[in-house]
C-alpha positions in Angstrom: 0.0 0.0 0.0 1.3 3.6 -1.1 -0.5 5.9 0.9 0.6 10.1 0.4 2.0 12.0 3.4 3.9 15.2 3.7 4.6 18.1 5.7 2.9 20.6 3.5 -0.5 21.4 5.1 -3.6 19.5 4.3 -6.3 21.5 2.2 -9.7 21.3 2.5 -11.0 18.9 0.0 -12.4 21.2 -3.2 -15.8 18.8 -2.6 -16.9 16.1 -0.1 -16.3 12.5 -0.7 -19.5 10.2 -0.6 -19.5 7.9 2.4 -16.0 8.9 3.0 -14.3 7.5 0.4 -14.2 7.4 -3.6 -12.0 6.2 -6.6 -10.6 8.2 -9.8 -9.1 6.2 -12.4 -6.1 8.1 -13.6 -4.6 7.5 -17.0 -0.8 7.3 -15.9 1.5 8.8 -18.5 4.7 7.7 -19.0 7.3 9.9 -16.8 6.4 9.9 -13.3 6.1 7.5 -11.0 2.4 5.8 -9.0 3.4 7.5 -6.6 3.9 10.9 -7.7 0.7 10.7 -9.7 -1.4 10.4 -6.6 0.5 13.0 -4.6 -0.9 15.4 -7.8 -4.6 14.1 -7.2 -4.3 14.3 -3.6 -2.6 18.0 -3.9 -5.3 19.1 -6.7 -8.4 17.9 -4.9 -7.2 18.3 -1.1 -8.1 14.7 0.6 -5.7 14.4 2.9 -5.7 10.3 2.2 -4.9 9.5 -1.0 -3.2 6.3 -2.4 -3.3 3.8 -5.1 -3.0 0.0 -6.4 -1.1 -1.7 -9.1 2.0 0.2 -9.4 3.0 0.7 -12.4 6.8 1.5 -13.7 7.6 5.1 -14.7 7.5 4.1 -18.1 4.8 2.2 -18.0 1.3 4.0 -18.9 -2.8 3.1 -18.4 -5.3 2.4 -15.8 -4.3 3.5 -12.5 -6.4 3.5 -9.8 -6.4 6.4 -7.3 -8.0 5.9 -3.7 -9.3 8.5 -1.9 -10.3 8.8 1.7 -12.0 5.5 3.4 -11.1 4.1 -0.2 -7.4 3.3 1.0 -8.1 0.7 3.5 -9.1 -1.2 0.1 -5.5 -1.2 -1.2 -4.5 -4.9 0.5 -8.0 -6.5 -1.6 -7.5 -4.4 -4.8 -4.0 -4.9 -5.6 -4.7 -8.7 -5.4 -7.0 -8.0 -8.6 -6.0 -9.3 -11.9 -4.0 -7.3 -15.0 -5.0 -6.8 -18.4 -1.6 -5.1 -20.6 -1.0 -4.3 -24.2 3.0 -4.2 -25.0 4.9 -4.2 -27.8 7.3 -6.7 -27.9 11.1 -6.3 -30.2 12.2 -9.5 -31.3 16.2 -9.4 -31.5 16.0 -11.9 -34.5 13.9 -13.0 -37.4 11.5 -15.6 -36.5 8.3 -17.4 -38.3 4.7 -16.3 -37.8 4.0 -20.1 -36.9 7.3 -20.5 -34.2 6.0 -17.3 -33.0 2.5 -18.1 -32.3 3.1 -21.5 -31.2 6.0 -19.6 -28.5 3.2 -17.4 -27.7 0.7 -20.3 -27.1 3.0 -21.8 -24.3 3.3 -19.2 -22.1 -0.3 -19.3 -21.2 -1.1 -20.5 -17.7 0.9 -20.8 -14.6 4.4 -20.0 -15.0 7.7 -18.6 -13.0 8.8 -15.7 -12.6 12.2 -13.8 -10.9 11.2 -9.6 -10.8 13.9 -8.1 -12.9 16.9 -6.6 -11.4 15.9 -2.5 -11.6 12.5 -3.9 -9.7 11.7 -2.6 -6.0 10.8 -5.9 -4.7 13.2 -8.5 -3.6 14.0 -11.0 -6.5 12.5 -14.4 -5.0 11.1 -16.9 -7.6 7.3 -16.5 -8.0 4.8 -18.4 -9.8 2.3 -16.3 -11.9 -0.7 -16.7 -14.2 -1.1 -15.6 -17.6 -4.6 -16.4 -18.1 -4.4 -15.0 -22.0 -1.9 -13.9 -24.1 -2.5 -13.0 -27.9 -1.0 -11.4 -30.8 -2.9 -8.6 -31.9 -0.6 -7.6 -35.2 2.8 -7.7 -36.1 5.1 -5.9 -38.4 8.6 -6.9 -38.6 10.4 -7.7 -35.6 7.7 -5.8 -33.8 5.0 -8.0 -31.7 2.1 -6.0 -30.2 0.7 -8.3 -27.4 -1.9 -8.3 -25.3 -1.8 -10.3 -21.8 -4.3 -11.0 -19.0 -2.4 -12.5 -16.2 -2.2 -12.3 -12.1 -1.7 -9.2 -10.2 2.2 -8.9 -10.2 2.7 -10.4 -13.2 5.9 -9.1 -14.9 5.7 -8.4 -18.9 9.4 -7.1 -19.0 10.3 -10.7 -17.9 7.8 -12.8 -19.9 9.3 -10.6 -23.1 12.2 -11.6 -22.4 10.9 -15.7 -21.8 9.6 -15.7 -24.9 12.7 -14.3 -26.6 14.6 -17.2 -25.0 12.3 -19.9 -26.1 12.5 -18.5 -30.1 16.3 -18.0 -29.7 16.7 -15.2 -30.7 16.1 -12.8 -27.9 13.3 -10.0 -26.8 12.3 -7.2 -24.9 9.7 -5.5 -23.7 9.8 -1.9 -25.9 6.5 -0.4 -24.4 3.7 -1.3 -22.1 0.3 0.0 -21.6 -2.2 -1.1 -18.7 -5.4 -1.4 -20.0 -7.8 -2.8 -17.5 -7.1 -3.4 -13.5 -9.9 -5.6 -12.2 -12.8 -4.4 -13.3 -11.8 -1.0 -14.1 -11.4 -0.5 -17.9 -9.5 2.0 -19.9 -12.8 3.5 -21.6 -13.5 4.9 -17.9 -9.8 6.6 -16.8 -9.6 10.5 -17.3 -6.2 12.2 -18.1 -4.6 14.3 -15.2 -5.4 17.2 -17.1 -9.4 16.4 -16.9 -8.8 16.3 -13.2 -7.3 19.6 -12.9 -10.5 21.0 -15.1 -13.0 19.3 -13.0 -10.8 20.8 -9.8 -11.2 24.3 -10.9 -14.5 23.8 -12.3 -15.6 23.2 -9.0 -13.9 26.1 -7.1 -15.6 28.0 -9.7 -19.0 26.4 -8.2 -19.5 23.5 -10.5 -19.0 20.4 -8.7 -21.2 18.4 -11.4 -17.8 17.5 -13.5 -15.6 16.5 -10.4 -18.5 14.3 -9.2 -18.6 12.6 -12.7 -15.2 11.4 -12.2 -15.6 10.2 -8.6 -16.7 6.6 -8.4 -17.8 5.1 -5.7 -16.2 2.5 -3.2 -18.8 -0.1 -4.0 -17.6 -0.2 -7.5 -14.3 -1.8 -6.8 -15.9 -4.8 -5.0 -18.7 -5.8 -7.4 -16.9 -9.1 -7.9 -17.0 -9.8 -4.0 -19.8 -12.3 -2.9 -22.3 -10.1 -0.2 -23.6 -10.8 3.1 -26.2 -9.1 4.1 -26.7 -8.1 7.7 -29.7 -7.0 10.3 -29.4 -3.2 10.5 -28.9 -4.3 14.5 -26.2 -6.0 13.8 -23.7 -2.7 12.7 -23.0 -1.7 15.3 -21.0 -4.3 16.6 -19.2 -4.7 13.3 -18.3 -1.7 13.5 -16.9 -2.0 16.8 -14.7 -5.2 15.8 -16.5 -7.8 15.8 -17.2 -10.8 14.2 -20.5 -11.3 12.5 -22.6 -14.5 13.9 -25.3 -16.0 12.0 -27.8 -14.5 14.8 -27.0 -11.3 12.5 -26.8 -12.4 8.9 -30.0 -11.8 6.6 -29.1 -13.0 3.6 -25.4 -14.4 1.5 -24.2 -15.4 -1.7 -22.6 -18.2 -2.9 -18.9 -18.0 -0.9 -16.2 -20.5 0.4 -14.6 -20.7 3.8 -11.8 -18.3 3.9 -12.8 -15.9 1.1 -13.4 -12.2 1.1 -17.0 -11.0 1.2 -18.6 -7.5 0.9 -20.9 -6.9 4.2 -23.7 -4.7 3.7 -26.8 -3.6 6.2 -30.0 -4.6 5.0 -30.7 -0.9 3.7 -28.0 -0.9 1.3 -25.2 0.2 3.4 -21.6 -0.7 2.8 -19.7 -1.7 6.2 -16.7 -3.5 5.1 -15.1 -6.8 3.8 -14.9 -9.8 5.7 -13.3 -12.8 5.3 -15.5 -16.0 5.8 -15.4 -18.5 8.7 -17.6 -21.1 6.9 -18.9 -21.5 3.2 -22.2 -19.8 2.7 -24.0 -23.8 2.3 -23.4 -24.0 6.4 -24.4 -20.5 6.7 -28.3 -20.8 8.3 -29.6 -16.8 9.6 -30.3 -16.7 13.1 -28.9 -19.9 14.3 -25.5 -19.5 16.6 -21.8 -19.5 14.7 -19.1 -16.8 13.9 -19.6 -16.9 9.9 -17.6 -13.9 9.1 -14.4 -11.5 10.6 -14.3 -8.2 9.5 -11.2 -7.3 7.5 -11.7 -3.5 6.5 -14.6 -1.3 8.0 -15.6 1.7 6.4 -18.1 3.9 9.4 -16.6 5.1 12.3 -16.9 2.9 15.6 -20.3 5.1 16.5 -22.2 5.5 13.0 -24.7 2.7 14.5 -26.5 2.0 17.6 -24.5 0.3 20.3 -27.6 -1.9 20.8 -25.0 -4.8 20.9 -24.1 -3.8 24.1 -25.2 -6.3 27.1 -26.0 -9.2 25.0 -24.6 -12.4 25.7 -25.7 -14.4 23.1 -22.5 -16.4 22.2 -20.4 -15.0 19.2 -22.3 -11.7 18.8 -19.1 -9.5 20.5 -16.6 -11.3 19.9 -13.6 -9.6 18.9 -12.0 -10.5 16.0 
C-alpha cells in the first residue's frame, strides 16, 4: 500500500467525498512515478488520504487507480485484482509467424517468474498466471501483445521468456495497462481532466468532479455479499465478528474468502473474510460466519444496541 504523506498542510477537499471515500481512475503517463501521480490528485483535490493499487513503472502508462479517503483501507483487496496489458514486444532476430505463435501459445497459464533486477521488490522466484496472451498484429520484428495475467505479473520478464524460447532474444519496448480488475480503460480520465474538474468546482460546478468520482462499491462488485440485520452494525463496527444471529441473507462464498458486508438498507460496512462456506451459513442460528477485514463507518455510526448481549459469538472480537 502507497498511501501520500507530507509536511505541506492539508487543504480542505475542493468537494466532499461520498460515504467517505471514492475512486478516480487516472490515465498514468509515462514519466512519473504511481506514486507521484497520486501525490498530484491528492494536492489538486485536497483529501488528505490519497493512495493507489497496481503500481506501475515510470514508463509504463494506463489504468491507474487512485484511492481517496475511506477508499485506502481497500488497497490490501485491490491490488490482489487481476492485470490486463498491451506491450509491444522487439524481437532481437527473425522468427516465423507459426514459431511465434506457437511460443506465444506456451506461455499461457501458470508459470515462473524472478522480478527483474531494476524492480523494488526482492528477486525471490514466484509463480504467476497468464490467463491470455494474444497477438494482436505484427510488423517486422515488432509484436504488439496483449496479456491478462495475475496481479504482479511481470511483462518485461515474460518478453524476455519468450525471446529465449525463439532463440533469438526479446524485450519488452512499451507497455500500456489497460484494465485493473474491473476498471477498464474507456472509464480513466487524463490528469489534465482532473485539474478542469478541480477548478471547475472552485468556480461552483461540482457536477464535473463528481462525474469522475466513483464510488467505493464499485471496486468490489466481484466480491460475494452478506447481508446483515441493521442491528447487527454496530458491533461490526466495533470489531467484531458477524454471527449468524446477524446475517439476513449471502451469496454463494467458500470458507476463507473475502466477502462484501452490507446492512440490510443498502449500506456498505466492510469486507470480511469468511469463517464457513455460505452452504453451512443458516440466519439466526448461533456460529461466527464472518471476521471483518476492512470497515468503512466510524466505531459510532450505529447504535451500540450490541451492548449487554450475551448471546455467544455476537461480540466477539476479532
Amino acid at each position: 500500500m502507497q498511501s501520500i504523506s507530507d509536511i505541506n498542510p492539508v487543504k480542505k477537499p475542493v468537494i466532499p467525498l461520498p460515504n467517505g471515500g471514492g475512486i478516480i481512475l487516472v490515465d498514468k503517463p509515462r514519466g512519473p512515478s504511481s506514486h507521484q501521480v497520486a501525490a498530484w490528485v491528492r494536492e489538486m483535490t485536497g483529501v488528505s488520504q490519497v493512495g493507489h493499487t497496481g503500481t506501475l513503472d515510470p514508463q509504463v502508462s494506463g489504468v491507474l487507480v487512485v484511492l481517496l479517503g475511506k477508499a485506502v483501507r481497500l488497497t490490501s483487496i485491490l491490488h490482489l485484482d487481476e492485470k490486463e496489458y498491451i506491450c509491444l514486444m522487439r524481437l532481437q532476430g527473425d522468427v516465423s509467424q507459426q514459431n511465434l505463435e506457437t511460443a506465444i501459445s506456451e506461455f499461457t497459464g501458470k508459470i515462473y517468474q524472478r522480478p527483474p533486477r531494476r524492480s523494488a521488490v526482492k528477486r525471490a522466484l514466484r509463480i504467476r498466471e497468464i490467463l491470455e496472451l494474444e497477438i494482436l498484429s505484427r510488423e517486422g520484428r515488432l509484436v504488439l501483445l496483449r496479456a491478462r495475467c495475475d496481479s504482479g505479473t511481470y511483462i518485461r520478464s515474460l518478453c524476455h521468456h519468450i525471446g529465449m524460447a525463439l532463440g533469438v532474444g526479446a524485450h519488452m519496448q512499451e507497455l500500456r495497462r489497460s484494465r485493473s480488475a474491473d476498471f477498464r480503460e474507456s472509464q480513466i480520465h487524463t490528469l489534465h481532466d482532473v485539474r478542469d474538474a478541480v477548478e471547475a468546482a472552485k468556480a461552483g460546478n461540482p457536477d464535473i468532479l463528481s462525474g469522475l468520482l466513483l464510488p467505493m462499491e464499485n471496486s468490489i462488485k466481484h466480491l460475494p455479499t452478506v447481508t446483515i440485520k441493521d442491528s447487527a452494525a454496530g458491533a461490526i463496527c466495533h470489531g467484531a465478528r458477524l454471527s449468524m444471529r446477524g446475517i439476513v441473507k449471502t451469496d454463494s462464498f467458500q470458507m476463507d474468502d473475502f466477502v462484501a458486508i452490507f446492512t440490510d438498507s443498502g449500506d456498505l460496512i466492510g469486507i470480511g473474510e469468511a469463517l464457513m462456506s455460505a452452504s453451512r451459513i443458516i440466519p439466526n442460528e448461533k456460529g461466527l460466519a464472518v471476521a471483518p477485514r476492512i470497515i468503512f463507518p466510524d466505531a459510532d455510526a450505529y447504535p451500540a444496541i450490541w451492548k449487554g448481549r450475551t448471546t455467544p459469538g455476537e461480540t466477539s472480537k476479532a
